[in-house]
ZAMARGU-4260 file (C-alpha; in steps of 0.2 Angstrom, whole numbers, plus 5000, padded with zeros to 4 digits):
<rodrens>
0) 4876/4901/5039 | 4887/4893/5026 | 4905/4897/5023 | 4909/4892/5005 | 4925/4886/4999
5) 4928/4904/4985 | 4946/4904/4984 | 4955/4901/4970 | 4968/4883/4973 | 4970/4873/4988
10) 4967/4884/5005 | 4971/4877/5023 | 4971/4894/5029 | 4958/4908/5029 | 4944/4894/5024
15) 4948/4886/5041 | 4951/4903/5050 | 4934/4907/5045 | 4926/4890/5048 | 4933/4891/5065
20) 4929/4908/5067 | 4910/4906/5062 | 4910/4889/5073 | 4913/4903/5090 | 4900/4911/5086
25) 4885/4897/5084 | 4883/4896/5066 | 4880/4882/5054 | 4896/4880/5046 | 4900/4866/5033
30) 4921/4865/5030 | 4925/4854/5016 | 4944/4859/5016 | 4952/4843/5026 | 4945/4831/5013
35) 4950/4840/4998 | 4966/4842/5005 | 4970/4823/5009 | 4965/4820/4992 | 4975/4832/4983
40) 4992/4827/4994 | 4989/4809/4994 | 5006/4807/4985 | 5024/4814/4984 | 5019/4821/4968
45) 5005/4830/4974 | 5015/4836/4987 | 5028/4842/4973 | 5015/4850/4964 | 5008/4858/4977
50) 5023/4865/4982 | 5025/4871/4966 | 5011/4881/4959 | 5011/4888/4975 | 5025/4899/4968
55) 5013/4903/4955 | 5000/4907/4963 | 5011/4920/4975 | 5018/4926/4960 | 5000/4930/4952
60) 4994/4937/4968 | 5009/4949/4970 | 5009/4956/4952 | 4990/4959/4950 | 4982/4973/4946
65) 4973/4976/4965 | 4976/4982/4976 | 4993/4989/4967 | 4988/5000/4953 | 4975/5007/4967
70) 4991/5009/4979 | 5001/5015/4966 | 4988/5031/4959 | 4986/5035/4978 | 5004/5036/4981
75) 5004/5049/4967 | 5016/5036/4958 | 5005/5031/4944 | 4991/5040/4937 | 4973/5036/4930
80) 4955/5042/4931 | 4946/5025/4925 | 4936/5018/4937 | 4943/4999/4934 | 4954/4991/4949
85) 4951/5007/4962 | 4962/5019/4952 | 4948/5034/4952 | 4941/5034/4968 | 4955/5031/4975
90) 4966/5046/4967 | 4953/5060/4971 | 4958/5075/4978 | 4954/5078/4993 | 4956/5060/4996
95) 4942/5050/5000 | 4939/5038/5012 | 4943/5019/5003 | 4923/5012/4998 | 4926/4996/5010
100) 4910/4989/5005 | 4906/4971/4999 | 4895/4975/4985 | 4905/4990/4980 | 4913/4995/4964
105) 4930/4994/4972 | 4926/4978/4984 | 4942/4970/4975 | 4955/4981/4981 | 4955/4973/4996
110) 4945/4956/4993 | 4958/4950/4981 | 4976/4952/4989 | 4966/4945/5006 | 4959/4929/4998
115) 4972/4927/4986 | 4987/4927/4998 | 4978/4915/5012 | 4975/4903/4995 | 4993/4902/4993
120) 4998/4903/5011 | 4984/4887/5013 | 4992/4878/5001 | 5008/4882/5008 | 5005/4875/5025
125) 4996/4861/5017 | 5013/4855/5010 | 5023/4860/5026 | 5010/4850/5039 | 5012/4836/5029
130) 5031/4835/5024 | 5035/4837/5042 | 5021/4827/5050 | 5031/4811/5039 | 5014/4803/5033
135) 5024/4802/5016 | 5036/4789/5023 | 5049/4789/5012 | 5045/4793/4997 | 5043/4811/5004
140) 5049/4824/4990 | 5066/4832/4992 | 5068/4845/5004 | 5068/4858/4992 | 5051/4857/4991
145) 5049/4860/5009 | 5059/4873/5008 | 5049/4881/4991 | 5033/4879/5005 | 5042/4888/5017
150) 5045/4901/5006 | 5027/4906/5000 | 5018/4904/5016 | 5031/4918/5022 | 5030/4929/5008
155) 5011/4929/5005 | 5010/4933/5025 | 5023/4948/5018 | 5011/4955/5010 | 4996/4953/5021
160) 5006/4960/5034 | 5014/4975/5023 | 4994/4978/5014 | 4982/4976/5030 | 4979/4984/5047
165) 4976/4966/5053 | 4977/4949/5049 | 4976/4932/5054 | 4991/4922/5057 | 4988/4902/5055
170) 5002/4888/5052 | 5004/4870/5049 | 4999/4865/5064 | 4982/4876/5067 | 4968/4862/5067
175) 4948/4868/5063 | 4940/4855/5073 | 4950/4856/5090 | 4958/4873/5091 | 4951/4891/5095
180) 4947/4901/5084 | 4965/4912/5079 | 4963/4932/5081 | 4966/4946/5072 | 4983/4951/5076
185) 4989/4970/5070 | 5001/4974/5055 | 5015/4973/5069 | 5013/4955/5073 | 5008/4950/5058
190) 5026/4958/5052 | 5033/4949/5068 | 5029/4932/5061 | 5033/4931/5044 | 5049/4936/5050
195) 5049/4922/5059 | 5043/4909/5047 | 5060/4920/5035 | 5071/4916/5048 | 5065/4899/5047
200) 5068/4897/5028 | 5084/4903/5031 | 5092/4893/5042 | 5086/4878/5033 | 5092/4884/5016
205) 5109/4889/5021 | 5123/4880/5011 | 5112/4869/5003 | 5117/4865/4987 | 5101/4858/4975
210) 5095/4863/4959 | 5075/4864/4952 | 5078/4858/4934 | 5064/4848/4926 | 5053/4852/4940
215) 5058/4871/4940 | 5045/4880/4950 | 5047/4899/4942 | 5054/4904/4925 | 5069/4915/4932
220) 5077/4923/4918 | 5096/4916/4920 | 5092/4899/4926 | 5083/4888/4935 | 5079/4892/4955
225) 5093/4885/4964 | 5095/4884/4984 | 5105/4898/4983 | 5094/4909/4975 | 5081/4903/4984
230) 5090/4909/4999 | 5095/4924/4996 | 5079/4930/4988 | 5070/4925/5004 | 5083/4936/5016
235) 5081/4953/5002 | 5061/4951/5006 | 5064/4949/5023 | 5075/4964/5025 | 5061/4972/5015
240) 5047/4968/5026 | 5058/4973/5042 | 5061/4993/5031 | 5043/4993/5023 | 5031/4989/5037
245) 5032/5008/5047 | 5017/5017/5040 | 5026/5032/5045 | 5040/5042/5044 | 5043/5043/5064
250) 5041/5024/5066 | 5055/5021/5055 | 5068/5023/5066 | 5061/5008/5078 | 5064/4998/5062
255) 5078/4984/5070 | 5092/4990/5054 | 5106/4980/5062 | 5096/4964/5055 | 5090/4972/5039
260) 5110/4976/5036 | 5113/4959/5041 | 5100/4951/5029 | 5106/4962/5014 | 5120/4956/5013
265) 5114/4940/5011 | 5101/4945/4997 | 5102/4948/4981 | 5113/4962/4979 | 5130/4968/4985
270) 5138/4957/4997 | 5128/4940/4994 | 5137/4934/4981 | 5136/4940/4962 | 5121/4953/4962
275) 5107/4947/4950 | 5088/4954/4949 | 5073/4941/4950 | 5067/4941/4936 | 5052/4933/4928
280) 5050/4925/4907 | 5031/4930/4905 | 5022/4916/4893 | 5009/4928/4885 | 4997/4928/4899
285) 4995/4908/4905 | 5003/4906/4919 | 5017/4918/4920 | 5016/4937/4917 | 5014/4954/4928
290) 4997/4960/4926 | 5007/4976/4935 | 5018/4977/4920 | 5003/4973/4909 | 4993/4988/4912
295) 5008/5001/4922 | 5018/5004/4906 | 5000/5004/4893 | 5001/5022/4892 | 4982/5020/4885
300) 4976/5016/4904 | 4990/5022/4918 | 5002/5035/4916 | 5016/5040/4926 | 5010/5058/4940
305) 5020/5072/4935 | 5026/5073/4952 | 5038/5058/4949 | 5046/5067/4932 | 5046/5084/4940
310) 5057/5075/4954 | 5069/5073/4936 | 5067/5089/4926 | 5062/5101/4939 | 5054/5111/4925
315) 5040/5101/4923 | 5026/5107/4935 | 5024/5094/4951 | 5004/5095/4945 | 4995/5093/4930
320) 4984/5108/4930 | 4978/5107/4912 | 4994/5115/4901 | 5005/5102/4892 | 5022/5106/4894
325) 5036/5100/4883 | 5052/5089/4890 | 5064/5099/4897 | 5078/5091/4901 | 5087/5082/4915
330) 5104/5075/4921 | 5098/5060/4924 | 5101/5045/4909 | 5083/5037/4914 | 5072/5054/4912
335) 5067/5052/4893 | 5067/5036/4881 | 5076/5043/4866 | 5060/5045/4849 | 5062/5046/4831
340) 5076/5049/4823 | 5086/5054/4840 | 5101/5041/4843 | 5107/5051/4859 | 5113/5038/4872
345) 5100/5039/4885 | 5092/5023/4894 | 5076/5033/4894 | 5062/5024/4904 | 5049/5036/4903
350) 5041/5042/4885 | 5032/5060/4883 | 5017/5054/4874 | 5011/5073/4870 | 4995/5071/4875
355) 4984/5067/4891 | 4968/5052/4892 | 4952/5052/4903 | 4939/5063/4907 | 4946/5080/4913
360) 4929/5080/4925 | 4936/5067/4938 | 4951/5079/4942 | 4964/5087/4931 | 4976/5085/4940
365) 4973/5066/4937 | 4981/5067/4918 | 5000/5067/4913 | 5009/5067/4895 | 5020/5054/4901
370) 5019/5035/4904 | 5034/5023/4911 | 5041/5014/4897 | 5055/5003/4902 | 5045/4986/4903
375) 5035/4993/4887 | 5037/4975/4879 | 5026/4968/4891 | 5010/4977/4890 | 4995/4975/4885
380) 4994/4981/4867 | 5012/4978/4865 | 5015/4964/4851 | 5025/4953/4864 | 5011/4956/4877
385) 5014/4947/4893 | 5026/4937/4884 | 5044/4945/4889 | 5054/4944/4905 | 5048/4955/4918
390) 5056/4960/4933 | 5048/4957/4953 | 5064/4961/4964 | 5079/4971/4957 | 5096/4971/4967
395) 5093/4987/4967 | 5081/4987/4978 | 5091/4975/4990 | 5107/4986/4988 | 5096/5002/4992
400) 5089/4995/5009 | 5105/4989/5013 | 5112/5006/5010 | 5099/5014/5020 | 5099/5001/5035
405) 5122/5004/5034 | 5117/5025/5038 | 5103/5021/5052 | 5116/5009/5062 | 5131/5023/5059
410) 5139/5013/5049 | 5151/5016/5034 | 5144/5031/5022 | 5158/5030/5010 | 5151/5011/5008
415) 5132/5016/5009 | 5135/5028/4995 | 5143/5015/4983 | 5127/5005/4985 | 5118/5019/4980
420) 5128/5022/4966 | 5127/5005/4957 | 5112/5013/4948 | 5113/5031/4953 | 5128/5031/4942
425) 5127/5014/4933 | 5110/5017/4925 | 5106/5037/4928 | 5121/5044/4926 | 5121/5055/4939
430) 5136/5063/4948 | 5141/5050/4961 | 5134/5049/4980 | 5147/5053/4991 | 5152/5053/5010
435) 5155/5070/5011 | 5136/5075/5008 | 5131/5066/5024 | 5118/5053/5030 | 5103/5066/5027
440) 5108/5067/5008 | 5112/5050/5007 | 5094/5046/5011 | 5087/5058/5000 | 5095/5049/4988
445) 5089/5032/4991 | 5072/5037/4990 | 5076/5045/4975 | 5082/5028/4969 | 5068/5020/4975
450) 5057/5029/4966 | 5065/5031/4948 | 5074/5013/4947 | 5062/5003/4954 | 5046/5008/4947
455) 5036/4995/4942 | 5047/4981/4945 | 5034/4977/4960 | 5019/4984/4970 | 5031/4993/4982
460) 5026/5011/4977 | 5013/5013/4991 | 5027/5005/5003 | 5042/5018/4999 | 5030/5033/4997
465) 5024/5030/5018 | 5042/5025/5021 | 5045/5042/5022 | 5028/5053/5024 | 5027/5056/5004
470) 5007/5054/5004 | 4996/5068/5004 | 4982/5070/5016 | 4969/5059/5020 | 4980/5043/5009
475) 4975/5027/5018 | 4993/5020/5026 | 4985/5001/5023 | 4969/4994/5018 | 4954/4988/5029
480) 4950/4970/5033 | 4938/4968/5018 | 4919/4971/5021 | 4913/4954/5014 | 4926/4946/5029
485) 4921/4958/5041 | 4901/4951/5036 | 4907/4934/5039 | 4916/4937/5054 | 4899/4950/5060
490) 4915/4962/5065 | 4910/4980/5062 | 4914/4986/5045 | 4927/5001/5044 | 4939/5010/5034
495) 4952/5022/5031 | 4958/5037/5023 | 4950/5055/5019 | 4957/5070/5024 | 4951/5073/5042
500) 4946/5054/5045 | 4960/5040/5050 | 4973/5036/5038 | 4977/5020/5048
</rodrens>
């Protein structure tokens, strides 16, 4: 059997997983990786460049559309009934089991994130074996990049670990020809070590003081990627990957939230300096641009589930059962973007389009008059498609995890609450969080955060709604190896999800 080389970029990682997988098991297996890769590193450029659109390629890979407008319909978040990127099947009701099947309609769900984030964590190790093996001498790039490498290879195993049931695990130093063959290790351990590999990046990042400026590896909005930021983007995912990887409720509380405390502060929010949001300037659809944004606020394709604007105006119905009912209103500043001739002083980030799309035949309860608006600029019929800045991490979402990690360690809920309420009140307007209401409130709040502030600004909806049991029956809790690697591998295919079957 031949294992081709199908990954888009340079991959050191699954291609040699599976190369040396399919060498344990007797077959014929050609691996052209280790050429192409002392080819394309033969310089400190290319070590640079490398380096570099391995940002990209993350940054691609966790703003495309699969799996997280398949996550995001399951989670009853967003809402559509078309059968591109796994949004139908995936929001039936009952649920069904996910079709993990290679030549399936919704194959992609799980075949892109897996290939797409071992591409970028193979380049990324790529860069690391060789900056830290010396074979540059020394003309070796700066350190930054090092550190850039560093950064991917932990954040693409972020989200295999946060996305899969299992994963490979495979560093600079794993070697096709000599070593055995890695295993699949569960969501836990995969968790285990790209906190590892974030711990890593911090310590070497810590008061560094260097500047990307010509050779600026992401088009933040604000600036060019400094050390710093570097830094402290790198601790808010980490703390995010310690709060996020539970798939349920009841495991949350195993969650180490003396560390998350202690790496939110150094993140991107309160505490770590002067909060910013990472934010990304799109280029029309080139290089940079969230296909995420590009299709979640086109209220043509995915709308916003009722349940998320009845959690506002609590006279909307929780489920669409057919009857459009008009806006009602609501305390919160972010309920309803402000139309016509109104010049009432809302933030509005949701928009009543008065009608519903798709076939009523797949499910109802799959339409909704409303659509999220806030990043409206950037989708796909929108005249600035793709081409405006778009949010991936707000400090929002650091200064909620920090918030919620401050109650779970008993700590200060007078200081939790003013987390809470940099957008509670800052952006809803909503009467201010406060000790008195107690740690159970407080948490209700946070998720409530979560899901009105943050929507949108990543693929996280899945993450939040598990967080705390907000799926319905039968909703997978994390995607199956794909089938078409499960083929290579000759591992059993399986699945999840369906009400009555495993969720995970």
């Amino acid at each position: 059997m031949r294992i081709s080389r199908n990954l888009r970029g340079l991959s050191a990682g699954v291609v040699l997983v599976l190369a040396s997988a399919a060498c344990q098991t007797d077959l014929d297996v050609t691996n052209p990786n280790n050429p192409d890769v002392d080819r394309a590193l033969a310089t400190p450029e290319d070590v640079q460049n490398i380096a570099i659109s391995s940002v990209n390629s993350w940054y691609l890979t966790s703003t495309y559309i699969e799996p997280y407008l398949a996550l995001g319909v399951t989670a009853d978040v967003l809402s559509a009934n078309f059968g591109n990127f796994g949004m139908r099947f995936n929001n039936v009701e009952p649920r069904i089991p996910y079709g993990n099947n290679s030549a399936g309609g919704d194959r992609e769900v799980t075949n892109r994130p897996w290939e797409d984030n071992y591409s970028t964590l193979g380049a990324a190790n790529d860069v690391i074996r060789v900056m830290r093996g010396g074979t540059l001498g020394d003309d070796t790039p700066h350190e930054r990049f090092l550190h850039l490498a560093m950064w991917t290879r932990a954040a693409s195993l972020m989200n295999l670990a946060l996305l899969f049931d299992r994963a490979f695990v495979v560093n600079e130093e794993f070697n096709p020809e000599t070593d055995p063959a890695p295993e699949l290790l569960p969501f836990q351990q995969v968790a285990d070590s790209a906190s590892k590999w974030f711990d890593e990046l911090d310590e070497a990042s810590t008061g560094k003081t260097y500047r990307y400026v010509d050779d600026d590896p992401i088009p933040l909005e604000g600036g060019p990627l400094t050390a710093v930021k570097l830094n402290r983007i790198g601790n808010t995912m980490h703390a995010l990957l310690l709060a996020y990887t539970p798939r349920r409720a009841a495991d949350v509380a195993g969650v180490d939230w003396a560390k998350v405390k202690e790496l939110a502060e150094k993140g991107i929010g309160e505490g770590g300096g002067t909060r910013f949001d990472m934010v990304v300037q799109g280029d029309g659809g080139t290089n940079w641009w969230s296909y995420l944004n590009y299709y979640g606020n086109e209220p043509s394709w995915v709308r916003i589930d009722v349940r998320v604007i009845n959690r506002m105006d609590g006279s909307t119905p929780a489920k669409f059962t057919g009857t459009i009912v008009p806006p009602g209103t609501s305390p919160d500043d972010r309920y309803m973007k402000a139309q016509g001739g109104d010049t009432t002083d809302t933030v509005g980030d949701f928009t009543f389009a008065g009608d519903v799309i798709g076939d009523a035949g797949r499910g109802i309860y799959m339409q909704t008059p409303w659509w999220h608006s806030r990043y409206e600029e950037h989708r796909r019929f929108s005249p600035t498609a793709a081409g405006t800045p778009v949010p991936y991490l707000l400090a929002a979402e650091s200064d909620l995890v920090h918030a919620e990690a401050i109650i779970r360690t008993g700590g200060s809920l007078a200081e939790a609450a003013d987390l809470i309420n940099n957008t509670r009140v800052g952006r809803g307007k909503l009467p201010a969080a406060t000790a008195a209401e107690g740690a159970d409130k407080l948490l209700e709040y946070i998720d409530y955060e979560r899901e009105i502030e943050l929507m949108n600004s990543s693929g996280f909806h899945h993450f939040r709604r598990r967080h705390v049991d907000g799926l319905q029956p039968g909703t997978l809790r994390h995607l199956p190896i794909p089938a078409k690697e499960l083929e290579t591998l000759q591992l059993p295919i399986y699945t999840f999800g369906g009400v009555g079957q495993p969720d995970m």
